[in-house]
N, C-alpha and C positions, 0 to 999 in steps of 0.2 A: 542512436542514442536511446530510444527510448524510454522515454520520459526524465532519464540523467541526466545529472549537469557534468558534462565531461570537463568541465573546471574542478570540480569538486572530486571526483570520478580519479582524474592523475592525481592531483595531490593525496587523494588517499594511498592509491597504488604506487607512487611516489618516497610515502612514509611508515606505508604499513611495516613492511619487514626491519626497518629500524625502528620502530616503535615496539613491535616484539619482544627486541634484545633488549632494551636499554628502559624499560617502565619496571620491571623490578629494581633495578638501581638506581634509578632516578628517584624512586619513592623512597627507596633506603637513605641515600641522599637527605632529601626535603625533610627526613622524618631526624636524623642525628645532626643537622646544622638549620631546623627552625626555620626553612626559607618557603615564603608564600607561594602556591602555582603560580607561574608565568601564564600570563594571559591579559597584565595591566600595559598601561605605558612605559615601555622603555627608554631607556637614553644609553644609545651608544654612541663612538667615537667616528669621525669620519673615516676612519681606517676601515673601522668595522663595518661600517655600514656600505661601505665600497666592496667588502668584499663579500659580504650578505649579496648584493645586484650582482656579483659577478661569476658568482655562485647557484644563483637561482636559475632554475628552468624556467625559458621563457614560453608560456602558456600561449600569451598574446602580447604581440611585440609592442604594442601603443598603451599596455594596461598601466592601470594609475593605480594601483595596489602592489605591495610584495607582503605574502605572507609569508612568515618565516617558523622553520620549527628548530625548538631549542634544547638540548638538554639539559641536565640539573646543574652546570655549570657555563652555561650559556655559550656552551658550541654548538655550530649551525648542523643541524642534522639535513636537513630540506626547504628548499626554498623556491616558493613561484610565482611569476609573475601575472597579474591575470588583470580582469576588469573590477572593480569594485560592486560597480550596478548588477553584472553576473552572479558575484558572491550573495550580493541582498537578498537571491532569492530565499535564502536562508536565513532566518529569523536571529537566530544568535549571530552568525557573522555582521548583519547587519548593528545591530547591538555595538559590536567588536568597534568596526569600521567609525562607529557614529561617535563611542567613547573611548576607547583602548587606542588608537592609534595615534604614531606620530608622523610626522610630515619631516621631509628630507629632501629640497631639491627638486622643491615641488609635487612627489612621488608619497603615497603614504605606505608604512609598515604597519604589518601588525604580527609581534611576538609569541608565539602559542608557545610553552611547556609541552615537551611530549607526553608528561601524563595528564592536562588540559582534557579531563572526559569527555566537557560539554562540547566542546570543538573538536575533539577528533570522534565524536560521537555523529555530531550532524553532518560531517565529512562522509559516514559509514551509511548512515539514515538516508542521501540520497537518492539510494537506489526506490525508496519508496515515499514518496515525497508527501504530505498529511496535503488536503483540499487548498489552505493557503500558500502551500509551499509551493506545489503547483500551481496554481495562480500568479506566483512571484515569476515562475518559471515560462511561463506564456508570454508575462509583461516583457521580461528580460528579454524575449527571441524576438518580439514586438519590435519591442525600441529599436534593436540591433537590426532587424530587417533577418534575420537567420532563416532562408524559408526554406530549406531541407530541415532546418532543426523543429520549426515549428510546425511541418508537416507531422512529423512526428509524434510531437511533441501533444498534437490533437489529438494521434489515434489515441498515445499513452490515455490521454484525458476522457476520453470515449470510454475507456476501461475503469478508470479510477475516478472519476468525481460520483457523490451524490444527484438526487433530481433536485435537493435545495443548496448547490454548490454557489449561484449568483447572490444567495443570502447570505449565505458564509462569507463571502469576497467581500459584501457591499459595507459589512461590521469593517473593515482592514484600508483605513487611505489608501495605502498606497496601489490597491486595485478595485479603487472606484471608476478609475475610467476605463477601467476594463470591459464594462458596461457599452462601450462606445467604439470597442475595437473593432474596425473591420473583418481583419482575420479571422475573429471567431463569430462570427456571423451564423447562425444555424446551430452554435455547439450546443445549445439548451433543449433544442430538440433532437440533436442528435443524442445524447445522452438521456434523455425521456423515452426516446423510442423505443430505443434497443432494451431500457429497463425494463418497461412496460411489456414489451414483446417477450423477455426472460421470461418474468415475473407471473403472466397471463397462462404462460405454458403450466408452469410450478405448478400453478395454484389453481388449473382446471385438471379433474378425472375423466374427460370426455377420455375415450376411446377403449379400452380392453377394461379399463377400471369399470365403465359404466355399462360395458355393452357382453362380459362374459358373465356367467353366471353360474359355472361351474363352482362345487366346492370339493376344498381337498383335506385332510386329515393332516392335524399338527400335532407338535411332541409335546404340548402343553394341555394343563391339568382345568377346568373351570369350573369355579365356586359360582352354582346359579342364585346362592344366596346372599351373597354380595356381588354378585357380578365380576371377580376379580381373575387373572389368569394367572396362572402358579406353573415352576417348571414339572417338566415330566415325574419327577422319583419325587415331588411334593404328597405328603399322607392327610393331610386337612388344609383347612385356611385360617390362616395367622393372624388374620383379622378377626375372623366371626368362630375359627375353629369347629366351621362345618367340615366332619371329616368324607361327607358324601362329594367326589369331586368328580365332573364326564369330561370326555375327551372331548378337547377343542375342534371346532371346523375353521378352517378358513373358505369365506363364505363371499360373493361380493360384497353386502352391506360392512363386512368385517374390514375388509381391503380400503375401503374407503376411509372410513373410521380410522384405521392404521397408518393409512399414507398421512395424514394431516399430521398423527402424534408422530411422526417420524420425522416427519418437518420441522417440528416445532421441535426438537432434539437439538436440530442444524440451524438453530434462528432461520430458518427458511418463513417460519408461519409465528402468528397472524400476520395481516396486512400491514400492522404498525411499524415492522420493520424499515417499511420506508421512511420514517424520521431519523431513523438513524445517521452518523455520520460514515459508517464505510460500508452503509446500505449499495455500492458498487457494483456493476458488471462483472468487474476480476474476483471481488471477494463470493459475488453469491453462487459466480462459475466455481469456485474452488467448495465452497459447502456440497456444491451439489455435487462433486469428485468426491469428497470425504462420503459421503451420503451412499453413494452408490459403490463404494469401493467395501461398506462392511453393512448390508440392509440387515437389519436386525431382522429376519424374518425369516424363518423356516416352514415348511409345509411339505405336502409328499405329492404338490405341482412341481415342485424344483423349481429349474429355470425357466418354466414354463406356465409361471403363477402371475396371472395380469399384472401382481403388484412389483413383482421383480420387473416383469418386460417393459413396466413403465416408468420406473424411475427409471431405470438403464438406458430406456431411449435420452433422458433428461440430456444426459453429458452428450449425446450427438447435437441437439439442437440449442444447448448453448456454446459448445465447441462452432456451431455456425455463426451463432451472434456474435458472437467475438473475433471470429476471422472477418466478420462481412464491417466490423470498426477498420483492419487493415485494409480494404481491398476499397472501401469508401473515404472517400474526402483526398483524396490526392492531389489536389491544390487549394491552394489559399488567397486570400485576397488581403495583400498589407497596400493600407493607403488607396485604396481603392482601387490598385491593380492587379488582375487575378493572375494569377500562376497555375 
């Protein structure tokens, strides 16, 4: 699964490819006969709604929901039956479920328009679920007892929460007792850890940065009268229009100096980044991929410039932190029994 809700997951898969064909004409539709998206209360016939259930893929054979998808004349394009409390973890279906639906036989529906963006939107969305959607998503495997899903479901979390994600949760009722879950027992520190350990590496130049001292010849022009660096085929400086310009070194003090503004390029630096909300393991692994995959930095070290060798190592050791979220936490404890 990871991190998916494989509820959410088929019904897109489900509806995608008829939702393709038929949202130009649907909208043409809605747009020359004046009729609102579908996404309110329905009322259909028992006919109807018998063959909406008999038609629908059944998700989960016990679920107390059927959503159904309609097009601009209210034929059933797809239809599933699932859990309701599953969908919740999704802020707008929850919304749906609490006002938009009707009840039939004890069973509740809920109607979506195929071209319904907000809903077939969060259907799409989650594959990358925001801090409380994930959180919805922990409770939901919770309740249910799902402990393959919420094995999972921890590493995903490992990857993607914030180090103030128990703040985020604590603003949202419905994952106030979250607080009190067994299952996630440690995940505060296990999501601190692995940041901290990131984050530590990042933002120290202990090793080639600090300890080579060699300097090499770069294609850049420098103004010692502003201090500024110009490219190569630059004739003065644009600032001060000193047209006396020396060829640049890269120097170790220079390297150091460079690594930080190349950081701070990739929101990698200052340290404030940590207040951030997708201040993440996944997200700061993936800057430091962009980072490394084009270093603004040329010299005539090449590949063999401390400051190249150091970021480069960057992607091995957070490629470790992230594998060592998979290979850790491989059971859980629901209800105080550990797995």
């Amino acid at each position: 699964m990871d991190g998916q809700n494989y509820t959410t997951e088929r019904m897109f898969n489900g509806a995608q490819s008829t939702w393709t064909e038929t949202q130009t004409n649907s909208g043409q539709h809605q747009q020359l006969h004046g009729e609102k998206p579908l996404g309110g209360v329905r009322q259909f016939s028992d006919v109807q709604v018998q063959h909406f259930v008999g038609q629908s893929e059944t998700i989960f054979p016990n679920g107390d929901l059927h959503v159904v998808l309609l097009d601009s004349r209210n034929t059933m394009l797809a239809g599933f039956r699932v859990f309701s409390q599953i969908c919740r973890a999704s802020a707008l279906f929850a919304k749906l479920i609490d006002t938009q639906s009707s009840e039939k036989d004890g069973c509740k529906f809920i109607f979506i328009g195929i071209w319904y963006p907000k809903a077939l939107q969060s259907i799409i969305d989650g594959e990358q679920p925001s801090v409380v959607e994930l959180g919805m998503l922990l409770k939901s495997a919770d309740n249910f007892e799902a402990k393959d899903e919420l094995v999972k479901l921890r590493q995903f979390a490992m990857h993607n929460l914030p180090m103030h994600f128990r703040e985020i949760w604590a603003r949202i009722p419905p994952l106030l007792t979250l607080a009190n879950c067994k299952s996630l027992d440690g995940l505060q520190f296990d999501v601190n850890e692995r940041l901290v350990r990131a984050c530590s590496r990042i933002w120290s130049f202990e090793g080639l940065l600090d300890t080579q001292s060699e300097g090499y010849i770069t294609t850049r022009r420098l103004c010692l009268s502003y201090g500024r660096r110009h490219p190569s085929n630059a004739k003065l400086c644009h600032l001060c229009l000193n047209a006396t310009l020396y060829d640049d070194v890269c120097t170790k003090n220079s390297r150091v100096g460079e690594y930080f503004r190349i950081l701070a390029l990739q929101t990698l630096w200052p340290t404030t980044i940590w207040t951030s909300d997708d201040a993440t393991l996944s997200t700061i692994s993936q800057r430091v991929n962009n980072l490394a995959s084009r270093i603004p930095h040329t010299c005539s070290g090449g590949s063999k410039c401390p400051l190249i060798v150091h970021i480069s190592a960057l992607q091995g050791h957070l490629k470790r932190t992230m594998d060592d979220c998979t290979q850790s936490n491989t059971s859980v404890n629901l209800g105080g029994t550990t797995m």
